[in-house]
N, C-alpha and C positions, 0 to 999 in steps of 0.2 A: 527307723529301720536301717538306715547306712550307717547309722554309728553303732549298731552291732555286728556289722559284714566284720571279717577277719582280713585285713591287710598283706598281702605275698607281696612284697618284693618282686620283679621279674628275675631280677640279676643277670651276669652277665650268661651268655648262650652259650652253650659249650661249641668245643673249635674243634671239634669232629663230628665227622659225619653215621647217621643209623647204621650204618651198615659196616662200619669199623669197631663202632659200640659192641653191635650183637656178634663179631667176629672174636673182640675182645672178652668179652663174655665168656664164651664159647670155650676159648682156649684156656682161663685160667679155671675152668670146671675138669680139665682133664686131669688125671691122676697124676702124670708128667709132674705136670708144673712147671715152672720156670725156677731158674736158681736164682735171681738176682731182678732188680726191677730195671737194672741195667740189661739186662737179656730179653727183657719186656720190649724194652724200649727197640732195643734191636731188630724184634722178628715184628714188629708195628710197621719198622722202617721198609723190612725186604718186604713183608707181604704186602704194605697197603703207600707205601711210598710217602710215605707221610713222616714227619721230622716232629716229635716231639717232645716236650718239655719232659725233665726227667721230676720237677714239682708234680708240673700237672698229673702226667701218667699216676706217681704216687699217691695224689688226694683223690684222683679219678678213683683209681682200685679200690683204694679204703673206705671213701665216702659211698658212691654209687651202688660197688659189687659187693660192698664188705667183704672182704676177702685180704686175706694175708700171706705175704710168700714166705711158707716158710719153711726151712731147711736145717734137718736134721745134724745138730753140733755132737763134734765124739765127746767120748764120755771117759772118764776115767776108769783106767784096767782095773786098779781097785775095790772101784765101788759095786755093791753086790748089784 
């Protein structure tokens, strides 16, 4: 019977805290957005005082929330 259990890993523990996660959350559902994951990283810092990695913040977003910042490139005057 234990050698059909399915093996997890623990890996390492994330370095924030629930309540920056669901704060996190929270704000990249708004229609706003943020422009840059550098702007992310910013308003992490003023709201919740916390300094974090600009890796981390990006595998954070991508993995966990699947979400992506993304921002509207111009477009050529020519093209119809």
């Amino acid at each position: 019977e234990a050698l059909l259990d399915v093996y997890m890993p623990a890996g390492k523990p994330l370095s924030l805290p629930p309540g920056v996660l669901a704060a996190l959350e929270q704000a990249l559902r708004q229609p706003a957005g943020f422009a840059s994951y550098e702007a992310l990283r910013q308003w992490v810092k003023q709201t919740h005082h916390l300094e974090i990695n600009y890796h981390t913040l990006y595998t954070l977003v991508r993995t966990r929330f699947k979400a992506k910042l993304k921002v509207p490139r111009p477009s050529h005057t020519k093209k119809a």
